[in-house]
N, C-alpha and C positions, 0 to 999 in steps of 0.2 A: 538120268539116262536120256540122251536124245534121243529125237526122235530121227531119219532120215525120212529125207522128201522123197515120194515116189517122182521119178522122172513122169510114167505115164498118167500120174494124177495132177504134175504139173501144164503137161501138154493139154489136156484139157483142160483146167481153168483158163488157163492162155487162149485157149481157140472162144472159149464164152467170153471171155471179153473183148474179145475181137466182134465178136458178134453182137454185143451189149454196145458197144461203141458206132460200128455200123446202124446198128437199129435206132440209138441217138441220135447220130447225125441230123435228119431231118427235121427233130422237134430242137434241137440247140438253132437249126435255120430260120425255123415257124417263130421261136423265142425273140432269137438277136434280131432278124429284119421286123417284126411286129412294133420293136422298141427304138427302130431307128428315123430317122429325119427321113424325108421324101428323095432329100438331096443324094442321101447315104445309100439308098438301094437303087438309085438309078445305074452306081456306077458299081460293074460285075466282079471288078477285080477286089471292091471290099467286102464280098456278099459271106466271107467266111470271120471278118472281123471282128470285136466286140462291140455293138452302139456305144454313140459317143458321150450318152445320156440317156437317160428316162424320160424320150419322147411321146409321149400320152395322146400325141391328139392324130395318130391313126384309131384308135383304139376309138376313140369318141366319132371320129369321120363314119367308123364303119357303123357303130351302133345308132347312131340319131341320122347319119346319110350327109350328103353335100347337095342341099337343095338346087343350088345356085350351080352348079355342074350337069343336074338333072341326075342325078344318084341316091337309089333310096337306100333307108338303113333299115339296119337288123334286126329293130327291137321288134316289130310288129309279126314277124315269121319266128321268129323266137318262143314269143306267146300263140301262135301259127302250131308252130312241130309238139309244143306243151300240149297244147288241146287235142293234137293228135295223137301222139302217143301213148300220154297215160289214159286216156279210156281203153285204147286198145293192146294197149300190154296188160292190162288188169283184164278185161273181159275174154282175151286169148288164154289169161292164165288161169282162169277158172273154168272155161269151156275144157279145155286141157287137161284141167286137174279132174272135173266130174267124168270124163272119158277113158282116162287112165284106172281111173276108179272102178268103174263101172268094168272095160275090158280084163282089169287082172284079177277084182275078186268076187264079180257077179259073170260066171260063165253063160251063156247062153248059146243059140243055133245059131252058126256064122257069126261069131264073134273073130274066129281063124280068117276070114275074109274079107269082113267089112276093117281089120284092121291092117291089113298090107295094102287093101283101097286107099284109105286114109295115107297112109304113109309115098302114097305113089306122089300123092300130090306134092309133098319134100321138092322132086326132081322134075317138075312144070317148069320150062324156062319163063321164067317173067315176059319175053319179046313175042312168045309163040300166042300170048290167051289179049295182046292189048286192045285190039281192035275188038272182040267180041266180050271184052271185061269191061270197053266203055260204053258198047251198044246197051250189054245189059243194063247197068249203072243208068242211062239215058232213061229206058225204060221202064226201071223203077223211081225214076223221080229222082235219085241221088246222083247225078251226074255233075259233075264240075261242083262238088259239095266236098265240104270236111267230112262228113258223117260218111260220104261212100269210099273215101279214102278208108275212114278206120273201118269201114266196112270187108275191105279189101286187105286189110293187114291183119284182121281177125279171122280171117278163112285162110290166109294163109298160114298164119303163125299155128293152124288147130296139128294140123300134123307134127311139128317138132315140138311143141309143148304135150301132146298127147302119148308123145314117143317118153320122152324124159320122165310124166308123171307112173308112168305103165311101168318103166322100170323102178323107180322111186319104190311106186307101193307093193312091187315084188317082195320087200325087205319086211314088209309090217308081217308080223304073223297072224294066218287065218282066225286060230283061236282067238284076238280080240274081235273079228266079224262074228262069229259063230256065238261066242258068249252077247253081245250086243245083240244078236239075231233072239237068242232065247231071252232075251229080257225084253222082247215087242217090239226092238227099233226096225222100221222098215230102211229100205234101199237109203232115200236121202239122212235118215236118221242115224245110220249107220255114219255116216259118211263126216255129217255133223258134231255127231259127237265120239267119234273114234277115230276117222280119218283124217279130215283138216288140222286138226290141233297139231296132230304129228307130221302136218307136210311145210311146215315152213323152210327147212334146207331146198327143199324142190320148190320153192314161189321163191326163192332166194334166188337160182338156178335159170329157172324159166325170165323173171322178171328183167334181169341183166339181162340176160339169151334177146328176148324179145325188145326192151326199150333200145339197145345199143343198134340193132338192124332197124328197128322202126324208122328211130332218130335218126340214122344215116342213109338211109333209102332214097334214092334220087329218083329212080329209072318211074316208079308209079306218080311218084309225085310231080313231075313234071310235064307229065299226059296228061294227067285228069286231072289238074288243075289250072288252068288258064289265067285266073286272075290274078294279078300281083298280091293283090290282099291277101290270099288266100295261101300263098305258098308255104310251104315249111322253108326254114333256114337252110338247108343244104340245092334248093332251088336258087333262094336269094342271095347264097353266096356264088353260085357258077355268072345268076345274073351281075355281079359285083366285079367278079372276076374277068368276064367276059364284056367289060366296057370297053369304051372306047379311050376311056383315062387309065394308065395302068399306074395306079399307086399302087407299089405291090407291099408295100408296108400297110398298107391298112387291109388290104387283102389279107394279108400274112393276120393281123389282127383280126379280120374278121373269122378265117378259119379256127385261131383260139377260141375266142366268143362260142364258134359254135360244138367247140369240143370240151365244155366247162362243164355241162350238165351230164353229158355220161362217165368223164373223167368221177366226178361227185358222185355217181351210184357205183362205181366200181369202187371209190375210196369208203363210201360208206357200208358196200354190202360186199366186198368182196372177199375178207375174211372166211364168210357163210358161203362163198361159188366153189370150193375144191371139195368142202364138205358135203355137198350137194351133190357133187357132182360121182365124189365116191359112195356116197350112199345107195345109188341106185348101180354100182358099176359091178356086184357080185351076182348078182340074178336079173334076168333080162325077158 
């Protein structure tokens, strides 16, 4: 027995792949010109064609730089956005997770207020606090430093990671706090050996959430930090971009380069991001 095809079950596959196709488009562009000659992207009418070869040495221009042009490359902000991010996605996601903790199964006076404070901070535009987020920075000593960046991406990352773990541990049931509580574990005890164990989908959740905005974060990184040395990669590639030489195939490479390391935590952890993310989505 056949089956018939729904007409309205075909119009929608059709209209998703329309839309899967559109949403391609620009990474088949970032692809094909990344791998083309210099000669090849100059000229616009072949900008949709295939390379005519496996041209490599954009790919090398962008990462080691064109001294001799006065063009630096990308490895050194590479290890730049490394050093800044995973401290500050790892120390957002614990700050996070002990808050969430603490807010859903250790009640207290104004806990109903200090956590809609917390979460206002969510919707701070980044442009309204710059001038008075570098002053402070200045005068704590961490100005135009790596350390006040992750400083600066750990206060902000506390409210949506604090929101995420709050719903996460809605799901645990009280009775393992309460039995844990009668066998002498205090507050952190509790937390160590009943809560963390079972919050891996939500550090699965956060970690993505947090590394993926860190890593691509232009607007702080470009303020507070002044020095070349010092920038993360999505600074050094606007610098790259914004020369006065437009090789836009090594540009086009430089932007893969710098989409390799989140593509890698989304291919490695993403499995564990929908399960995560339903975990906490029945009680809130």
């Amino acid at each position: 027995m056949t089956r018939r095809l729904n007409p309205a079950r075909i119009g929608i596959y059709m209209l998703l792949i329309l839309f899967a196709i559109l949403f391609l488009v620009p990474v088949y562009v970032l692809l094909a010109s990344s791998l083309k000659a210099f000669a090849e992207v100059q000229d616009l009418s072949k900008l949709w064609r295939l390379p005519s070869g496996l041209h490599l040495e954009s790919f090398r221009s962008a990462w080691f730089g064109i001294p001799e042009k006065g063009l630096r490359g990308l490895a050194p902000n590479l290890l730049n956005s490394l050093y800044l991010t995973v401290p500050a996605t790892i120390i957002s996601s614990m700050l996070g997770s002990l808050n969430g903790y603490v807010l859903c199964k250790w009640k207290f006076r104004g806990a109903n207020v200090i956590f809609p404070l917390m979460l206002f901070g969510m919707f701070i535009p980044y442009q309204s606090i710059l001038i008075p987020l570098t002053q402070t920075l200045a005068a704590i000593g961490l100005g135009g430093t790596l350390w006040g960046l992750i400083l600066v991406h750990v206060v902000y990352g506390i409210p949506i990671t604090t929101l995420i773990f709050r719903n996460y541990y809605a799901e645990v049931p009280t009775d393992l706090i309460e039995a844990a509580r009668i066998d002498g574990a205090g507050i952190l005890g509790v937390y160590w050996r009943v809560i963390f164990p079972l919050s891996l989908p939500g550090f699965v959740v956060v970690i993505i959430w947090q590394f993926t905005n860190i890593w691509n974060e232009f607007l702080f990184a470009v303020t507070l930090l002044q020095k070349p040395e010092l920038q993360p990669i999505t600074v050094a590639l606007r610098n790259l971009a914004g020369s006065q030489i437009k090789e836009w195939n090594m540009v086009m490479a430089g932007a893969l380069i710098a989409a390799i390391p989140t593509l890698l935590i989304y291919v490695l952890m993403g499995r564990y991001f929908v399960r995560g993310l339903l975990a906490g989505s029945v009680k809130g």
